[in-house]
N, C-alpha and C positions, 0 to 999 in steps of 0.2 A: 504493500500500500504506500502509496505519494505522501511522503511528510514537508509540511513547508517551506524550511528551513526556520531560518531565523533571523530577527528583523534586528540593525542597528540605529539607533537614533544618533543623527550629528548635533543636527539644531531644528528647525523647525519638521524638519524629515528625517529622512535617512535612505541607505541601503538596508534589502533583502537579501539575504545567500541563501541557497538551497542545490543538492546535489541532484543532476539531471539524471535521470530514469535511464538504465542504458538500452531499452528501445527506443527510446530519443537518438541517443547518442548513435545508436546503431545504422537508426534511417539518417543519418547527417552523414556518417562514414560512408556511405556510397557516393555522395556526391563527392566527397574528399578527394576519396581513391582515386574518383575518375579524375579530378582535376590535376591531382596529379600525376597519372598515368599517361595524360594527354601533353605534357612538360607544358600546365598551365596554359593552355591554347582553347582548353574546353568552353569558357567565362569571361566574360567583361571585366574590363581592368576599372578598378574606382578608386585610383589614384585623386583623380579629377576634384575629388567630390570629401575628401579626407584630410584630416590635421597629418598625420602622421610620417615619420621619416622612414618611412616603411617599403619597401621597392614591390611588393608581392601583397598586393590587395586587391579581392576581385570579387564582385556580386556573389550569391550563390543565389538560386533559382529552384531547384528540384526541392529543397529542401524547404521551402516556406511553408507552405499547408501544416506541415507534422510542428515545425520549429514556433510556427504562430498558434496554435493550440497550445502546446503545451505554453508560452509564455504569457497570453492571455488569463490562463486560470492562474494563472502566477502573480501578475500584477494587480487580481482581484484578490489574492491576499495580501499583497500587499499595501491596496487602499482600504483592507478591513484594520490593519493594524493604526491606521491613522480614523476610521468611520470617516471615511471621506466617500459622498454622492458616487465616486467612480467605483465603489465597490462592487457591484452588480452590473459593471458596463462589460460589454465586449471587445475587446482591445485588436486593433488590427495591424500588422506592419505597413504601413501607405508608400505609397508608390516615391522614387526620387525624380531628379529631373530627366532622366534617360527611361521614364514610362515601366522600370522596372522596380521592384517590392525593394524598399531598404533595408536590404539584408546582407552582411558581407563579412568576408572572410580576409584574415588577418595572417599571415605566413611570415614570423617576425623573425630575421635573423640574428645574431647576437652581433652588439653595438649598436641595432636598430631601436629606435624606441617612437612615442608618442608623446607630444607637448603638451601643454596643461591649456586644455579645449572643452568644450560644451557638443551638444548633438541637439537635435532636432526631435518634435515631435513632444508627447507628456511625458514620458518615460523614455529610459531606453538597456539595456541590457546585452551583458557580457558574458557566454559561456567560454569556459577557458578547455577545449578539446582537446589540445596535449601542452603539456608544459616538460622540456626535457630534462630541468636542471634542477639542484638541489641547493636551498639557498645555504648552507653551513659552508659548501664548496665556494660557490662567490664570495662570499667575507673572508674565506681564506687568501684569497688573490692580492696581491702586492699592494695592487692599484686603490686597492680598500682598505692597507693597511693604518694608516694617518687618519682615517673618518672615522668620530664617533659615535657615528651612526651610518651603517653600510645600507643605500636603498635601491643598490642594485635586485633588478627582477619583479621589485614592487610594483603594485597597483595602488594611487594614493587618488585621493577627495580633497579638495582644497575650495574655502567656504568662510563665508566673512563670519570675524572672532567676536563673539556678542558681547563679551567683558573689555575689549579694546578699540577705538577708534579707529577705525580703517584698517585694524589687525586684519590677518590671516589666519586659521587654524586648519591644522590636514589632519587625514585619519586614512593611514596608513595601512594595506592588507597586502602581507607577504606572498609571493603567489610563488610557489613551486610545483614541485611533482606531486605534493601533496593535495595540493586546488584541483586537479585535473576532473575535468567530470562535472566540476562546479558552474554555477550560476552566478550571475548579482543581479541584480532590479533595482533601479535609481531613478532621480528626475534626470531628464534630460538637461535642465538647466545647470543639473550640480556640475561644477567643472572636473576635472579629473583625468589623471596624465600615466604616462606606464613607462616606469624607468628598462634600461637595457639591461641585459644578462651578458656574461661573457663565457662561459665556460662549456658550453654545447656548440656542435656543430649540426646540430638538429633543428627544425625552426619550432617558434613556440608557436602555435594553432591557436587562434581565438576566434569565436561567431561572435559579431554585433550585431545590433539591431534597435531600430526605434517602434514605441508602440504610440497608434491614437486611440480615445475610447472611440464606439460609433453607437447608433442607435439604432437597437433591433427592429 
């Protein structure tokens, strides 16, 4: 049986984590394999349309139907955890400017990363499909050795500091091998950036996506 996961509060919101079902995961791996089977030729490139320093970004397609249900019932737990009116809505991925579903796939190599950006839409949501590296091993690495706080591989939320004046405050989620399979559910407006790994020659796998409510 589907457990929710579990809700973070920052400030006036938060993020959702919950681990994705792997018949989820199962029907996304076929679109995967083939994309990479096809040496990435299979899908649209959506470099165009993304923050990220990412060379290997590409719509995904087959997968929307399976990937928008299961994220849908998701985001209505997660406007039950606020009783927010969108709790009983239908959530849909909508379309981008290339007439295709805003759905995409993230093939991150190590040194690559994402800048501290926003997304579109009410919501929007990060499964992390393979993550190769173990963060005990990056903090080992030289280049970490002087920082007293190593935020290589992280996934961080960055969100104005309600006790300070134009402060900042971030809320920080380690992502390694051990996320893999996992989910997050966020506003679309909360900002939030993904630091680089360096110790795999694997790429890290992430599905994004935005959701809107619609009305049945």
């Amino acid at each position: 049986m589907f457990m929710p996961g579990f809700y973070v509060t920052l400030t006036r919101t938060g993020y959702m984590e919950c681990v994705v079902p792997e018949n989820i995961l199962q029907s996304i791996k076929v679109e995967v394999d083939k994309i990479i089977e096809s040496d990435f030729t299979l899908t649209k490139k959506h470099n165009y349309d993304l923050a990220g320093a990412i060379e290997k970004e590409y719509k995904l397609e087959a997968s929307v139907p399976v990937v928008e249900s299961f994220v849908s019932m998701i985001a209505n737990n997660y406007w039950s955890e606020l009783d927010s009116p969108y709790k009983d809505s239908k959530h849909i991925i909508p379309k981008g400017k290339d007439k295709s579903s805003d759905l995409w796939i993230n093939f991150q190599k190590k040194g690559e990363y994402n800048p501290l950006h926003k997304h579109g839409g009410l919501l929007s949501f990060v499964i992390w499909y393979q993550v190769p590296y173990d963060i005990e091993e990056e903090r080992k690495l030289p280049l970490h050795q002087n920082l007293g706080d190593c935020s290589a591989g992280e996934f961080s939320f960055a969100y104005p500091d309600p006790y300070v004046i134009g402060g900042v405050s971030t809320h920080r989620i380690v992502v390694d091998k051990s996320k893999q399979g996992n989910m997050i559910i966020f506003p679309a407006s909360l900002r939030h950036q993904v630091y680089p790994f360096f110790t795999s020659d694997d790429y890290r796998i992430s599905i994004s996506g935005n959701l809107i409510p619609v009305k049945e």
